[in-house]
C-alpha positions as CSV (number, residue, x, y, z in Angstrom):
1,X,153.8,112.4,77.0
2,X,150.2,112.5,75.6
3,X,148.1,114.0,78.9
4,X,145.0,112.8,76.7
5,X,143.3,109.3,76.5
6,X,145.9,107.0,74.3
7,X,144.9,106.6,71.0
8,X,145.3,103.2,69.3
9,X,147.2,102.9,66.1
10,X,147.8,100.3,63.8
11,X,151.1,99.9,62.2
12,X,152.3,97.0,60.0
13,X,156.0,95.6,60.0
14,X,156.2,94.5,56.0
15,X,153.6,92.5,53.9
16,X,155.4,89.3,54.9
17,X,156.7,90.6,58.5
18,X,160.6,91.3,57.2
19,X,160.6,93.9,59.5
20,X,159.1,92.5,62.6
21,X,162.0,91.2,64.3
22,X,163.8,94.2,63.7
23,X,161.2,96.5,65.3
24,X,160.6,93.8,68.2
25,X,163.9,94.0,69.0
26,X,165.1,97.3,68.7
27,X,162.4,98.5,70.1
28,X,160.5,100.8,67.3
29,X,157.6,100.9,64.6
30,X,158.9,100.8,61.0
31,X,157.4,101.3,57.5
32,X,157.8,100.5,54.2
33,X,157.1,103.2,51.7
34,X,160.6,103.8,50.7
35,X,160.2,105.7,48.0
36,X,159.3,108.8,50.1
37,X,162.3,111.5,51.4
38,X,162.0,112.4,55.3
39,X,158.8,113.6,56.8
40,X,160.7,114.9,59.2
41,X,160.4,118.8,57.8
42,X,156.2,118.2,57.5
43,X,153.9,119.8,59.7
44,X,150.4,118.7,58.4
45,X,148.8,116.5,56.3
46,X,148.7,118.6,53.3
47,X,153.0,119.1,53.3
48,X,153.3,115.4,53.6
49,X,151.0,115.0,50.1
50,X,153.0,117.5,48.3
51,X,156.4,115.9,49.5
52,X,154.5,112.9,48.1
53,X,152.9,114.1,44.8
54,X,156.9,115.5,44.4
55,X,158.9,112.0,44.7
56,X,156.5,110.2,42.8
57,X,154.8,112.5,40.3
58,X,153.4,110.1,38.2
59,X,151.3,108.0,41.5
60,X,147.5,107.5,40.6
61,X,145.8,110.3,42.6
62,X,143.8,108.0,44.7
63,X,147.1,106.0,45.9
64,X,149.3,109.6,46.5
65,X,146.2,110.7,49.1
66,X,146.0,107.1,50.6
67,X,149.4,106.9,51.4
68,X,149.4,110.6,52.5
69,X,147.0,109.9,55.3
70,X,149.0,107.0,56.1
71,X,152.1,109.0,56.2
72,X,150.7,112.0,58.4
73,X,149.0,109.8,61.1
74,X,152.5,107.9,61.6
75,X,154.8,111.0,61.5
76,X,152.1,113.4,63.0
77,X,149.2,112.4,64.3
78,X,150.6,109.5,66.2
79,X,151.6,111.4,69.6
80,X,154.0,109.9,72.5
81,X,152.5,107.5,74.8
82,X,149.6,106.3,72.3
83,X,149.1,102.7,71.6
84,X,150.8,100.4,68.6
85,X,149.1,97.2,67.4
86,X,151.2,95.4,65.2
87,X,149.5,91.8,63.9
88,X,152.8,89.5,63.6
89,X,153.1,87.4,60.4
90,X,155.7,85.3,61.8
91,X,154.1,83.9,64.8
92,X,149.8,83.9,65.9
93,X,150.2,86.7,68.4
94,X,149.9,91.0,68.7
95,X,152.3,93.1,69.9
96,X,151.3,96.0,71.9
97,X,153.4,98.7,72.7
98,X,153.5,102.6,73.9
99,X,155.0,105.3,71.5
100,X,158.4,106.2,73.0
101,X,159.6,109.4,70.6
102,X,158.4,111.6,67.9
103,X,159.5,110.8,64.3
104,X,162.5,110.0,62.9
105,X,164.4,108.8,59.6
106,X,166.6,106.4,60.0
107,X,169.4,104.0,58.5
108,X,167.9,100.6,58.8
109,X,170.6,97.9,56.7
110,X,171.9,101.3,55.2
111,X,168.8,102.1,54.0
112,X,166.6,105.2,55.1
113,X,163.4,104.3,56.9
114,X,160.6,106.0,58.6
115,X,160.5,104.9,62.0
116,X,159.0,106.1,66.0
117,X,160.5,104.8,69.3
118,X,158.0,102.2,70.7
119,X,158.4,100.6,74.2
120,X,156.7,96.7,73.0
121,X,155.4,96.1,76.3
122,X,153.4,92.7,75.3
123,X,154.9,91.6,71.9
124,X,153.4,88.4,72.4
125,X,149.8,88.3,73.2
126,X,147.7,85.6,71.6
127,X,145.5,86.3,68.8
128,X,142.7,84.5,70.9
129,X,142.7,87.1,73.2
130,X,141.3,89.6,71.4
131,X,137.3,89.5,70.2
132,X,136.5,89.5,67.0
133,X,135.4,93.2,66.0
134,X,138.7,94.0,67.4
135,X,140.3,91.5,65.3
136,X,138.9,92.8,62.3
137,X,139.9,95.9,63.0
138,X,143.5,94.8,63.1
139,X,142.9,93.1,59.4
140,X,141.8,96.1,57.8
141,X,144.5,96.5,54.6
142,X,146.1,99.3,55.6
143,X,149.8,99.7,56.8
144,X,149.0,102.5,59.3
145,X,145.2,103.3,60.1
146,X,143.7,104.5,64.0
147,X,141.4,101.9,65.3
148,X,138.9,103.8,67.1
149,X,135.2,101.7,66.8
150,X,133.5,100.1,69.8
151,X,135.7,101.4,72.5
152,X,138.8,100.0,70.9
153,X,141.1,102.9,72.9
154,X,139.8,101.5,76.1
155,X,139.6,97.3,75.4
156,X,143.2,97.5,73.9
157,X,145.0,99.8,76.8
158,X,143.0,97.0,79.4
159,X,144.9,94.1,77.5
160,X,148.2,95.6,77.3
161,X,147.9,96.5,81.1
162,X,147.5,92.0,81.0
163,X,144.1,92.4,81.5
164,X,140.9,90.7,79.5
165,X,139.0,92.3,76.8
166,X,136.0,93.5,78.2
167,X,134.0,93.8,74.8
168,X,132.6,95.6,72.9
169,X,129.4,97.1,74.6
170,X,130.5,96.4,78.1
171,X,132.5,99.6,78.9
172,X,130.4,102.5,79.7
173,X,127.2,101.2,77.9
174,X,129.3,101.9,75.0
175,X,127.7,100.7,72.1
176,X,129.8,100.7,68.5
177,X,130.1,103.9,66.9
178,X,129.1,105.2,63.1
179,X,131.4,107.8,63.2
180,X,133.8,107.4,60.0
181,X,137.5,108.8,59.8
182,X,139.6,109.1,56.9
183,X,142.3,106.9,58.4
184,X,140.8,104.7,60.5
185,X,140.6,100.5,59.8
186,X,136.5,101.7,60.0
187,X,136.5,102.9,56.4
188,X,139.0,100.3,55.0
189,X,138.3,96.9,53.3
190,X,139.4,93.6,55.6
191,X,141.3,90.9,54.9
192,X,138.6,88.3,54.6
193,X,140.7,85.3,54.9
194,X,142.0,86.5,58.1
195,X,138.4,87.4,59.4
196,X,137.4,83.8,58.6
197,X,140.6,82.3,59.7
198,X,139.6,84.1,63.4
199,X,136.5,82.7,63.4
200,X,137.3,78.9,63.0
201,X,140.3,79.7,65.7
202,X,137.7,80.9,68.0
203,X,135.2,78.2,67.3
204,X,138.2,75.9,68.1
205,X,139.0,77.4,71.2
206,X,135.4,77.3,72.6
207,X,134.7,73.9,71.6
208,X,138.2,71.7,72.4
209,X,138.7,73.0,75.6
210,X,142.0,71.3,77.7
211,X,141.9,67.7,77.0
212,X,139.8,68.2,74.3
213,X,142.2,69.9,72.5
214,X,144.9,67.2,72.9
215,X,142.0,65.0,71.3
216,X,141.8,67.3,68.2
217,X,145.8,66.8,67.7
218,X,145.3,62.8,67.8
219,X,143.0,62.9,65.1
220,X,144.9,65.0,63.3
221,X,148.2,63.2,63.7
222,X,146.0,60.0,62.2
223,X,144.6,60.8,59.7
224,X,148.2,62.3,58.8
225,X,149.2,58.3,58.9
226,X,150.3,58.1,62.1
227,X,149.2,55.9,64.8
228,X,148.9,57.0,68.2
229,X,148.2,56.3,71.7
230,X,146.2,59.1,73.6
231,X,147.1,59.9,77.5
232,X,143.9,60.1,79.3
233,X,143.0,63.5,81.1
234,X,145.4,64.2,84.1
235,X,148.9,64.3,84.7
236,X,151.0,63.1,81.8
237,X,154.6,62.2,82.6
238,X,154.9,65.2,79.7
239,X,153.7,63.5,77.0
240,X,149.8,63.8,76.3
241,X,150.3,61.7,72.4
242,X,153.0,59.1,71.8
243,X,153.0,58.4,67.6
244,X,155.1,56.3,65.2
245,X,154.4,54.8,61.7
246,X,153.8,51.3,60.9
247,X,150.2,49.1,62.0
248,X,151.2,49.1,65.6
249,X,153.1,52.8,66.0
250,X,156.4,51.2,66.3
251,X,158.3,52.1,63.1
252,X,160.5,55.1,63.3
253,X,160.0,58.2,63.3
254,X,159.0,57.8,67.2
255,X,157.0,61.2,68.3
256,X,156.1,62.6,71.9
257,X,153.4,65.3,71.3
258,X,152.8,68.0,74.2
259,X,149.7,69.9,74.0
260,X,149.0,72.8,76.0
261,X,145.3,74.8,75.4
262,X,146.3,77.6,77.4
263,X,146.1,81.2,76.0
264,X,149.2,82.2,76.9
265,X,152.4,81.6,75.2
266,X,154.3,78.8,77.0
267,X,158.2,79.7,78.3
268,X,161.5,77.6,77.7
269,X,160.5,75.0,80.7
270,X,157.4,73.1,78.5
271,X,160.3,73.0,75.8
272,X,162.9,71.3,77.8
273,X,160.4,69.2,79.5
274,X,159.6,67.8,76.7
275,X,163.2,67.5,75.5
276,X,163.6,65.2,78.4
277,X,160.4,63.1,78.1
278,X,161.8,62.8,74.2
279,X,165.2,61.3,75.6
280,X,163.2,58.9,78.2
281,X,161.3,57.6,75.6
282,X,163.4,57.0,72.6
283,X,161.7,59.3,70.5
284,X,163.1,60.9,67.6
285,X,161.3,63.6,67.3
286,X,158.9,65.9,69.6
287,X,155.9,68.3,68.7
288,X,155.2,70.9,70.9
289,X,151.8,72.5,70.4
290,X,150.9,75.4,72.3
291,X,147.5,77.2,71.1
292,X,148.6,80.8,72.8
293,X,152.1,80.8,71.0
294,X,155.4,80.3,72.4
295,X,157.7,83.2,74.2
296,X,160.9,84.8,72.7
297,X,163.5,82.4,74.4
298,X,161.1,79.1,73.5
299,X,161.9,80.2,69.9
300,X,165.0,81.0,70.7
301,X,165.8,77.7,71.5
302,X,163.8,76.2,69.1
303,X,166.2,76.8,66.3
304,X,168.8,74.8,67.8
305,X,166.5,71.7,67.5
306,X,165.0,72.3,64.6
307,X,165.3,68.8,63.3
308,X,164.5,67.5,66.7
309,X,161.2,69.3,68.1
310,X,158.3,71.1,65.9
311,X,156.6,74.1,67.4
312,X,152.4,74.5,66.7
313,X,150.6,77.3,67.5
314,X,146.9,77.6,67.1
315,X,147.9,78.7,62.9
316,X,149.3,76.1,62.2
317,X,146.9,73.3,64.3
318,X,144.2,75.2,62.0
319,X,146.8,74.8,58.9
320,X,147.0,71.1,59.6
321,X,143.1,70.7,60.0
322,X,142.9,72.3,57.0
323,X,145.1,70.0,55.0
324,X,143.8,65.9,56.8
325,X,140.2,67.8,57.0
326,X,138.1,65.5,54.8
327,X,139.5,62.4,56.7
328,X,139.3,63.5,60.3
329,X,136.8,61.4,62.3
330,X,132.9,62.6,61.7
331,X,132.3,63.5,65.2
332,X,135.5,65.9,64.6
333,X,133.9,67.4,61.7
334,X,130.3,67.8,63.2
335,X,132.1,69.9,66.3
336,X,134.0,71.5,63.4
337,X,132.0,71.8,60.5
338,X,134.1,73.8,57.5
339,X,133.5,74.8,54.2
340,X,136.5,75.5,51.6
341,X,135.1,79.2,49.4
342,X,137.0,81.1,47.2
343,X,137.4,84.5,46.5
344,X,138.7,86.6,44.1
345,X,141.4,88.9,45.5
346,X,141.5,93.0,44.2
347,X,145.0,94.3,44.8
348,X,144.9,97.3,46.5
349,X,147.1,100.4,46.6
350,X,148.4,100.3,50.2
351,X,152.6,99.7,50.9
């Protein structure tokens, strides 16, 4: 085991997450660059960019050292019982996890893959959780990088013990550090989108707290054509927004809507609930919105009603703000005030 602090290490599961579920569930970190033999035989950072510079001899300079250091912190730097970050692409939640075993290379599908034994202790925490710098951090385009600024080792081992992030500046008098490393997310470009996308989900959950945020759904569910009636604040019956189409609501499809604005990931008992209040009511179909996520066994069982219940997360509450935007009410918009930009987007060299 690593006798020093844990270090904090961010590794990727795939561009689009195809390997997330895989590592979730059998328990490891796994990366792409499959075009590189074992690293099994390396024992510094300057074998592992000669192994590279050999399998791929005609690889831009600049990319063969980027992935090298890339390579060397997952295989070698990267010691047993330091921490894993992996931002899911599938869901609005971080994994955290403790490195299990030392390197290996693997058949994954029949195909080799770079992998290390990781013990996911919290594969689910909400996004919301984390503060922003640390966030950021985790955006940083890079499929493997330390994270290391503003007491990052110590805010990420309090949260995956289930505590709250203490900040930035509030451990130590800790202030952030200037200190730049070769492979850390501090001297990597950021996913800008991402960054922004943060922003508006922490705005969100500052400002449409409990109730509020049951609010925010009805006026998105109208100005999506449906017409609602809103529970008032207090106990529900489980169902905070009934909806149908048609002047009065009563067309089919019926909807019962369950919102739930706490920052934990609801278990299989909200689901059924509102299974049940579904069936009282006459309802066709259910949305379930949850803004910290949704456990394993809710989406397990989610894919047996898939054309029965809907499942929202804080992304995709933002996603559908994003699309009925311009005719949400305009005291919605002056609590949320939002700005389309775009942005030209430089590929980079990173796997």
């Amino acid at each position: 085991m690593n006798a020093a602090k844990p270090k904090v290490f961010l590794v990727r599961a795939g561009g689009d997450g195809g390997d997330e579920n895989y590592a979730l569930d059998h328990g490891v970190a796994i990366l792409g660059f499959l075009e590189y033999p074992s690293l099994a035989k390396a024992s510094d950072y300057d074998s592992i960019l000669d192994l590279i510079k050999t399998a791929a001899p005609d690889q831009k300079p600049r990319a063969a050292v980027n992935h090298a250091r890339q390579l060397w912190a997952f295989a070698l730097k990267m010691k047993e019982g330091d921490i894993v970050v992996l931002p899911r692409k599938l869901t609005s939640q971080v994994a955290l996890g403790v490195v299990k075993g030392s390197y290996q290379y693997v058949k994954v599908g029949g195909i080799p893959r770079h992998t290390r034994r990781v013990d996911w202790i919290r594969p689910d925490v909400p996004r919301s959780v984390f503060s922003q710098d640390l966030l950021s951090s985790f955006g940083a385009f890079m499929t493997v990088c330390s994270i290391t600024r503003n007491s990052a080792e110590e805010r990420v081992a309090a949260i995956l013990k289930g505590r709250p992030d203490p900040g930035p500046t509030s451990l130590s008098g800790k202030v952030p550090d200037s200190e730049t490393i070769v492979d850390d997310a501090a001297s990597v470009g950021h996913d800008l989108a991402l960054a922004a996308h943060d922003q508006i989900v922490e705005h969100i959950q500052n400002r449409f707290r409990k109730h509020e945020l049951a609010n925010l759904v009805d006026a998105v569910l109208i100005a999506d054509g449906w017409t609602t009636k809103l529970s008032p604040p207090g106990p529900d019956g489980g169902v905070d927004i009934f909806a149908g189409r048609g002047p009065f609501g009563l067309d089919a499809p019926r909807l019962c809507v369950q919102v739930k604005s706490q920052a934990t990931p609801v278990d299989v008992t909200v689901y059924r609930t509102l299974q049940g209040s579904m069936q009282s009511y006459k309802a066709e179909q259910g949305l379930l919105v949850s803004w910290g996520g949704f456990n394993k066994a809710v989406l397990s069982e989610a894919r047996q009603g898939h054309f029965l219940v809907r499942l929202w997360e804080s992304r995709d509450l933002v996603t559908a703000i994003y699309r009925t935007y311009e005719n949400l009410p305009p005291e919605i918009q002056a609590e949320l005030p939002l700005k389309r930009v775009w942005m030209l987007v430089h590929e980079g060299d990173d796997s």
